[in-house]
N, C-alpha and C positions, 0 to 999 in steps of 0.2 A: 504494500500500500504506500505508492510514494505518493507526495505535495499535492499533486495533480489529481489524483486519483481523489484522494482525500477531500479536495475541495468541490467536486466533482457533486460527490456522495451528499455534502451538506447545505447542497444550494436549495433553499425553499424545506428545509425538515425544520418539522416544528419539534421543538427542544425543552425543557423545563427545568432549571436548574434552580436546586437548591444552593445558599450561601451566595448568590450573584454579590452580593455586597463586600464581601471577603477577599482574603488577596487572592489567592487563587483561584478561587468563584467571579472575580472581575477580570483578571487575565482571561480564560474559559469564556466568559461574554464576549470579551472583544474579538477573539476567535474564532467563534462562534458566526457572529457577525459578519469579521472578514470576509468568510468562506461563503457567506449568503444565506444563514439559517434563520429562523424565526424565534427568537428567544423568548422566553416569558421566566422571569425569576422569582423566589420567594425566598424571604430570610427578615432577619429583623435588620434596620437602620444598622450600619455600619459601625463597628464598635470604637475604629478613634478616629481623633483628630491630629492631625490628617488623614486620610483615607485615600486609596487607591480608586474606591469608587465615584470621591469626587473629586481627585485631582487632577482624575482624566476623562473627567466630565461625563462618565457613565449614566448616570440620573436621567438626561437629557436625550440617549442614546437608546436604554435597554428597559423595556418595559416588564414592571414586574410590582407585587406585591409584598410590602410592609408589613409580615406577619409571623409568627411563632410557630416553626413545625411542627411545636405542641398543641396547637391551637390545629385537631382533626378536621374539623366543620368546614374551617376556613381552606385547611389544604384540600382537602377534600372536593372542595367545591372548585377551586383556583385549577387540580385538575382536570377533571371530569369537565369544565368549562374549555379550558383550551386543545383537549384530544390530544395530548404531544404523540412523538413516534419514538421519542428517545429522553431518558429520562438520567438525570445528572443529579446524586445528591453529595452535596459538601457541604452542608450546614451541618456546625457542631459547635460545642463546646474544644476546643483544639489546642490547649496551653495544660503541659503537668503539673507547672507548679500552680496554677490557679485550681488545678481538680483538687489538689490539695485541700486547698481552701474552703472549697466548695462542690465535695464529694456528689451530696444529693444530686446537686441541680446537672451535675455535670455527667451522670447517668440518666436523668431524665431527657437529656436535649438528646444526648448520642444514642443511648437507647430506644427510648420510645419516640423520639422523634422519628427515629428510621422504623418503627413500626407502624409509625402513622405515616410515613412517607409508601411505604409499601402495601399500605392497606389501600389509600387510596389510589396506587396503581394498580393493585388485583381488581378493584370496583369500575377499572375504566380501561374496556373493551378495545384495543388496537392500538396499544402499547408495544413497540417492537424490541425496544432493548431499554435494559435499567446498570446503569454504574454507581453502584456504593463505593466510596471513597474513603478505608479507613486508612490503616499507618504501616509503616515498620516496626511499630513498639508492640502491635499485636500479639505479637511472639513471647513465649516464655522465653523470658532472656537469660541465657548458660554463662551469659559472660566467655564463650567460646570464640577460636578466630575463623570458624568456620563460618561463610554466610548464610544467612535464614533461607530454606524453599519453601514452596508453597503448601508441601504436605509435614513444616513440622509442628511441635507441637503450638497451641495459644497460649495466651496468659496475658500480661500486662502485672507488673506490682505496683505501677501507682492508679489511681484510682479513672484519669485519663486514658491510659494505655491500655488496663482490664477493660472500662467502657467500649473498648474499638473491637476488642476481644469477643466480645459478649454479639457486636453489630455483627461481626463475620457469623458466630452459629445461626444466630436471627436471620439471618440472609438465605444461608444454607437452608433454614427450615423451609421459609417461604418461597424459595425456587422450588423444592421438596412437594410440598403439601398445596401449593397454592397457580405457582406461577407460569410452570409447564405446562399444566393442561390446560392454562390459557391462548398460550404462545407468545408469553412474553418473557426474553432471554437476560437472566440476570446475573453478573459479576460480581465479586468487590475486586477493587485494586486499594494497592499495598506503597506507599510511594516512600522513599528514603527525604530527610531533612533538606525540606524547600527554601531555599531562599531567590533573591529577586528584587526587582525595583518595585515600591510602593507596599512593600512590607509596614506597618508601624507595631506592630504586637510587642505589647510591655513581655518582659522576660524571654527574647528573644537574642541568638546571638548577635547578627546582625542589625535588628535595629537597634539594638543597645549600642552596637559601633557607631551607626552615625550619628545617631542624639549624644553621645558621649563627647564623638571629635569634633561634628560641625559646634557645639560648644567651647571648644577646647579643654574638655574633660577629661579625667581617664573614667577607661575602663572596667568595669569590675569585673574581672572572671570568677566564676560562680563552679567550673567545672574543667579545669583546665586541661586535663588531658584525657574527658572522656573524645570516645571515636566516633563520628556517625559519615553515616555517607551522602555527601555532599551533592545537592543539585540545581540546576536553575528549573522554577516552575515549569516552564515548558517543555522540561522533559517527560516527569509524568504524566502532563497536560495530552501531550500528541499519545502518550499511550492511551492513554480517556480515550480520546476520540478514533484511534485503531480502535482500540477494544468494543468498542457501542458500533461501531461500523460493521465488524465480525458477527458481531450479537445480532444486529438489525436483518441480514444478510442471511441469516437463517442459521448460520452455521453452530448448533445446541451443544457440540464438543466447548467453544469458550465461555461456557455459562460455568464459571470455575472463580477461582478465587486466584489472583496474579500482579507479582512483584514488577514494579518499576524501580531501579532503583540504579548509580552510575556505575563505571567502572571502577576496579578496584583503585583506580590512581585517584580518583575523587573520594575514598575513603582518608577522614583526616581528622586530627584533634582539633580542638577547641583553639589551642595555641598557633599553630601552625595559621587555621584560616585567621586570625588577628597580625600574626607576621605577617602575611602574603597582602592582607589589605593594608596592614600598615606603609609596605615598602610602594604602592599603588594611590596613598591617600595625598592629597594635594597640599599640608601641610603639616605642621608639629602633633605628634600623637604620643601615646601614654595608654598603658596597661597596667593593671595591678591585683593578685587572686587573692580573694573574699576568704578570710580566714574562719569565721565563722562557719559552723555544722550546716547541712546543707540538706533540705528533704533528695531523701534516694531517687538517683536517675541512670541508667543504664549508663557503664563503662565503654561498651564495646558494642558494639551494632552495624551488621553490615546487612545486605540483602542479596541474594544471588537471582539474576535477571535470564537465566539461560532461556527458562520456559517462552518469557514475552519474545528474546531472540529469537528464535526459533518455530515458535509455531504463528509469531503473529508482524515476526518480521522488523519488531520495534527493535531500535538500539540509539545508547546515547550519542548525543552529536556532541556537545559542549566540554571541555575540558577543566580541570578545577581552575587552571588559572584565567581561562576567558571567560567561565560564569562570574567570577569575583572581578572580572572588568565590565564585564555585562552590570551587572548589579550597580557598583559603584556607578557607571555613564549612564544608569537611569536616572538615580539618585542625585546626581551634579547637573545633570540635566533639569529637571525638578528645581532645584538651589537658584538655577540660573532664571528661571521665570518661560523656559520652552513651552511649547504647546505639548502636553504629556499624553496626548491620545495619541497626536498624530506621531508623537517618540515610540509608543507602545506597540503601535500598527508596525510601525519601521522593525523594530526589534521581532516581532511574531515573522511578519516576514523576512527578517535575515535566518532565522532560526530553520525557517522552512527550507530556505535554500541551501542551506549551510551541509559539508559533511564533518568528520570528525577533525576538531581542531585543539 
C-alpha cells in the first residue's frame, strides 16, 4: 500500500474519529482531510493551552462534536447519524502519571468509553473497519531486552497502562461475540512513545523540553535512563490508516491486535533524546534529574514490528535523528508566528514521500 494507493482509498470515506482534538487525533484529521475523507470527530474540548487543535486552526476545518465518550446517548446518536465506513478511536485518558492521580476516572474514559464506542458501532449497520488505538505499555512489562509481539503476555502496572490492557481483551471480546457476524472488521494497534510538533501534554518528555528551554529553564529529568522507542506521530498514524484500509477491504485475517513501533536504532533513553535535542536546540540549554522517589514507570520497552512489516507492508520511514528535527522545525516554526496548518500539510506530505532517512 504505497502514498498513492493510500490516498486513492480515502477520497470521499466517511470517517469518525475519536480524540480529533488530541495530538495525535488532530495530526489523523488533517490527514484525513489531505487524502479527501469526510471526517466527523468526537472528544471533549482540547485539554491545553496551547493546542494543536487550535494552533493549526483545526476548529474551522474538521467538523465534529464537543462531547464525552462516556456520555452513550450522545455517541451513540453522533454515530448512527453520520453512517461512517471507518471508525478511528483515540480518545482517552493517555498520561501515567496522571492515572496515578486519578485511577477511577482514568478507567472509566479508556475502558468504558471504548465500550460505549463499540457498542454504538455494533448498533450501526455498515461499519467497515474499526481501529482501537491503545499503547506499548499494554504488555506485562519483564523489564526484558527482548521486544514485545503481538501474542505476549498483557498487563500494564500503573493504572494507565493496565486500562489499555483491559481495552485490548474488551476489543477481542467484541470482535468475538458481536462484531463479525456483523461484518465489521476490528483491530487494536499498539504504537511505541509518540512524539511530534504541537505536543503540549504536562509530564511529557518532550514538551517538558521546550516549555523548559524556550524559557531558558532546565530540565527536570524524572527518569533518566529509562528506554522506550522513539517515534514521530506519523508513523503509527500511516499504520492507522494501512490497517483500517486492510480491514475495510475485506481482508478478516487483520482483525488482530498489531504493533507499530520504530527501528531498533530509534530505541533510546530519556538522556540521550535530551542530548540529541540539546546539541539541535537554537540556544543555551540545561538538564538536571529529579532526585526525588518517582511513581513506577517501565525501565525498558521496546516493540517488535515484524508482523505490521510483513503482512501489511508498513515500515518506519523516519530516523531518531530527523524525527527530533522534525519535531523541533515544527515547534520553531510555531515560535516564529508561521501558518501551522499549512506547516503541518507540508510535513504529512514530506512524510509520504519520504523513504528511510
Amino acid at each position: 500500500m504505497e502514498a498513492v494507493a493510500l490516498n486513492d482509498f480515502w477520497v470521499g470515506k466517511k470517517v469518525f474519529l475519536t480524540g480529533h482534538t488530541g495530538f495525535k487525533g488532530g495530526w489523523l484529521a488533517v490527514w484525513l482531510q489531505q487524502m479527501g475523507a469526510q471526517v466527523l470527530g468526537f472528544a471533549l474540548p482540547a485539554a491545553t493551552t496551547p493546542a494543536l487543535w487550535h494552533v493549526a486552526g483545526l476548529e474551522g476545518r474538521v467538523a465534529g462534536h464537543l462531547a464525552d465518550i462516556r456520555d452513550v446517548a450522545a455517541l451513540t446518536q453522533a454515530v448512527q447519524a453520520f453512517q461512517p465506513d471507518v471508525v478511528f478511536h483515540l480518545a482517552a485518558q493517555p498520561l501515567v502519571r496522571e492515572s496515578y492521580r486519578t485511577p477511577a476516572e482514568t478507567y472509566s474514559i479508556n475502558v468504558m468509553g471504548t465500550v460505549n464506542v463499540l457498542e454504538a458501532v455494533r448498533h450501526c449497520p455498515g461499519v467497515g473497519a474499526v481501529v482501537v488505538v491503545t499503547t506499548d505499555k499494554c504488555y506485562e512489562n519483564r523489564e526484558w531486552v527482548l521486544p514485545y509481539r503481538e501474542y505476549d503476555a498483557l498487563g500494564g502496572f500503573d493504572p494507565y497502562s493496565n486500562s489499555k490492557a483491559c481495552v485490548e481483551l474488551i476489543c477481542a471480546s467484541y470482535r468475538d461475540s458481536f462484531l463479525q457476524a456483523c461484518g465489521t472488521a476490528l483491530a487494536t494497534a499498539r504504537a511505541g512513545n509518540v512524539i511530534g510538533g504541537g505536543d503540549w501534554s504536562p509530564e511529557r518528555l518532550i514538551p517538558d523540553i521546550f516549555r523548559a528551554w524556550q524559557n531558558n529553564e532546565e530540565v527536570i529529568l524524572r527518569y533518566p535512563q529509562a528506554t522506550r522507542p522513539w517515534q514521530h506521530a506519523l508513523e503509527p498514524l500511516m499504520g492507522y490508516l494501512m490497517l483500517a484500509q486492510a480491514l475495510f477491504e475485506g481482508r478478516e485475517k487483520y482483525a488482530d491486535a498489531w504493533n507499530f513501533g520504530p527501528d531498533s536504532d530509534n530505541v533510546a533513553t530519556v538522556e540521550t533524546i535530551v542530548g540529541q535535542l540539546a546539541e539541535l536546540w537554537p540556544g543555551p540549554v540545561s538538564w538536571s534529574v529529579d532526585s526525588q522517589v518517582q511513581p513506577h514507570e517501565a525501565g525498558l520497552l521496546a516493540l517488535d514490528s515484524h508482523k505490521a512489516q510483513t503482512e501489511l507492508g508498513w515500515k518506519p520511514r523516519w530516523s531518531l535523528p530527523a524525527t527530533l528535527e522534525r519535531t523541533l522545525a515544527w515547534n520553531l516554526a510555531w515560535q516564529q508566528g508561521e501558518d501551522m496548518h499549512t506547516f503541518t500539510r507540508k510535513q504529512i506530505a514530506d512524510y509520504q514521500g519520504d523513504t528511510h532517512e
